[in-house]
FIVO-698054 format. One record per residue (C-alpha): residue in one letter; x negated, y negated, z. Coordinates in steps of 0.05 Angstrom, whole numbers, plus 5000, padded with zeros to 4 digits. Layout:
N
+------+------+------+------+
: fise :   px :   py :   pz :
+------+------+------+------+
:    A :    X :    Y :    Z :
...
+------+------+------+------+
***
This chain:
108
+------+------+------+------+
: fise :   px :   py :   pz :
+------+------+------+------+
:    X : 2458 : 2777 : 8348 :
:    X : 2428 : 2830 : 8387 :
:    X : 2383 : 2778 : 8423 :
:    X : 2435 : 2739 : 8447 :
:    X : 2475 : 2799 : 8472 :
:    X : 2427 : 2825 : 8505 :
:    X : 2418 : 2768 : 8561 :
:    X : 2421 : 2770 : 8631 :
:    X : 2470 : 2717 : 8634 :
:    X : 2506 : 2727 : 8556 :
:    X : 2585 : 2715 : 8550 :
:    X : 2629 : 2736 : 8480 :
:    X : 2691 : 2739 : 8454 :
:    X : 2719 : 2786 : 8393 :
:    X : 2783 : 2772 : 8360 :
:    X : 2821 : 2817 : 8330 :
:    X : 2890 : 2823 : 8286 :
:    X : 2954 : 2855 : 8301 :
:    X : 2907 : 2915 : 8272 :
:    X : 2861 : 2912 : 8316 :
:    X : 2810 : 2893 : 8260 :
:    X : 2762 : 2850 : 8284 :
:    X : 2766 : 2783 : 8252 :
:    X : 2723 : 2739 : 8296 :
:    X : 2674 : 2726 : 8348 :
:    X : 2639 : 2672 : 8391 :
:    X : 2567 : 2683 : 8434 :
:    X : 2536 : 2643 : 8471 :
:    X : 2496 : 2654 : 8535 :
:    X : 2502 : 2608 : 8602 :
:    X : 2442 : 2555 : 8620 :
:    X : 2424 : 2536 : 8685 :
:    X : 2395 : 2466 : 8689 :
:    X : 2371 : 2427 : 8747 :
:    X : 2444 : 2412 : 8768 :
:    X : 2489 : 2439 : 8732 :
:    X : 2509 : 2507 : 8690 :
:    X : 2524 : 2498 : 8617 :
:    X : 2541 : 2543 : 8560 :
:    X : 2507 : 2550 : 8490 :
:    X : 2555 : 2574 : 8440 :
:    X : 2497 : 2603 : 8385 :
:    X : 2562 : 2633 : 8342 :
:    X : 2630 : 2621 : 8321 :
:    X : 2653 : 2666 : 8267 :
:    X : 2712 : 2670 : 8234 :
:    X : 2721 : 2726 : 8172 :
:    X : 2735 : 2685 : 8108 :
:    X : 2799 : 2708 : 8101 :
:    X : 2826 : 2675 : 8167 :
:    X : 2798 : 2616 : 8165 :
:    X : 2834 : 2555 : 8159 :
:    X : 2891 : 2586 : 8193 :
:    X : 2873 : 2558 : 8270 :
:    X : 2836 : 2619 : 8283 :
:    X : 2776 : 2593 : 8306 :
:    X : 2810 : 2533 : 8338 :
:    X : 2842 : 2586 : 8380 :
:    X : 2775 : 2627 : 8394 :
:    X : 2740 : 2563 : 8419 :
:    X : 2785 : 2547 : 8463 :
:    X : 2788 : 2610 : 8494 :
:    X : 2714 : 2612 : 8502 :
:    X : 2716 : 2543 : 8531 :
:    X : 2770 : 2567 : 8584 :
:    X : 2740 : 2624 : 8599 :
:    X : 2667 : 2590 : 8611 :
:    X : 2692 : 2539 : 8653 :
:    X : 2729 : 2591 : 8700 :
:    X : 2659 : 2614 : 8705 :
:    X : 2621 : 2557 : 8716 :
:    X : 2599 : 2520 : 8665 :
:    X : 2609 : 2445 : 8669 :
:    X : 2598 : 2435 : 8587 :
:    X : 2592 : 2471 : 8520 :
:    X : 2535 : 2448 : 8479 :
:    X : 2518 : 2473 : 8409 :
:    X : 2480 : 2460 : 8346 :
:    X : 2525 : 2453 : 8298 :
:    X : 2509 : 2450 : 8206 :
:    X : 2515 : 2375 : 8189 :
:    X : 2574 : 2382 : 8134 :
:    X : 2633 : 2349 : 8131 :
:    X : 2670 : 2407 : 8135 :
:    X : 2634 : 2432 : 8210 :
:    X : 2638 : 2350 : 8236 :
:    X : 2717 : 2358 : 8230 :
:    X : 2729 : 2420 : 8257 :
:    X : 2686 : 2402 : 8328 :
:    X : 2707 : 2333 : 8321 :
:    X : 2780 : 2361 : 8322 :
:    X : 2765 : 2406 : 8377 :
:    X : 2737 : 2341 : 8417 :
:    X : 2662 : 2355 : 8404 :
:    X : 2616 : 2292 : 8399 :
:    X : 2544 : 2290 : 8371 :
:    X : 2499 : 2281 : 8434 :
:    X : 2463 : 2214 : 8426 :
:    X : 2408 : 2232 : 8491 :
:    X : 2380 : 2287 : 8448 :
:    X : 2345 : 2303 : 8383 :
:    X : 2325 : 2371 : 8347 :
:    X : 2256 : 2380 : 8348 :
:    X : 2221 : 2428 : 8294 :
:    X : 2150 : 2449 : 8274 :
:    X : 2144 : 2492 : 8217 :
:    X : 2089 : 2547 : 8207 :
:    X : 2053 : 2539 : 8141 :
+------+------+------+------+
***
């Protein structure tokens, strides 16, 4: 967590109840490619006890609004491969990227 906060060019968002109890928050940090700026969402949480409730619908969006007003042209993340993670980004218009493929080497 502390890693990704501590970019140059990190963005978050914490949610919070009526309470002001924090319930929720997304990180990510902006990528500059060749031509374009995207986003990397690394984390979307959501405290058990809210979820399921359009919480983290809500949170997503925001961070998608509020990315876009800053220049990013897309939002890509790596995302569990569950049934349960495919709807809720397929609901939010999220698509698995066909042009790429995780790569992963593992240290014996």
């Amino acid at each position: 967590m502390q890693q990704v906060l501590s970019m140059i060019d990190s963005f978050s968002l914490i949610m919070k109840n009526e309470q002001d109890i924090v319930i929720g928050f997304a990180m990510g940090y902006f990528k500059q490619y060749d031509d374009i700026v995207g986003y990397s969402l690394e984390e979307i949480i959501i405290s058990a006890d809210y979820q399921h409730k359009g919480f983290g619908s809500i949170l997503l969006k925001e961070i998608e609004t509020k990315v876009k007003e800053k220049g990013a042209y897309c939002v890509e993340l790596q995302a569990v491969n569950d049934e349960l993670h495919e709807k809720y980004y397929n609901k939010a218009g999220y698509k698995n990227a066909a042009n790429f493929i995780m790569k992963v080497k593992w240290f014996e």
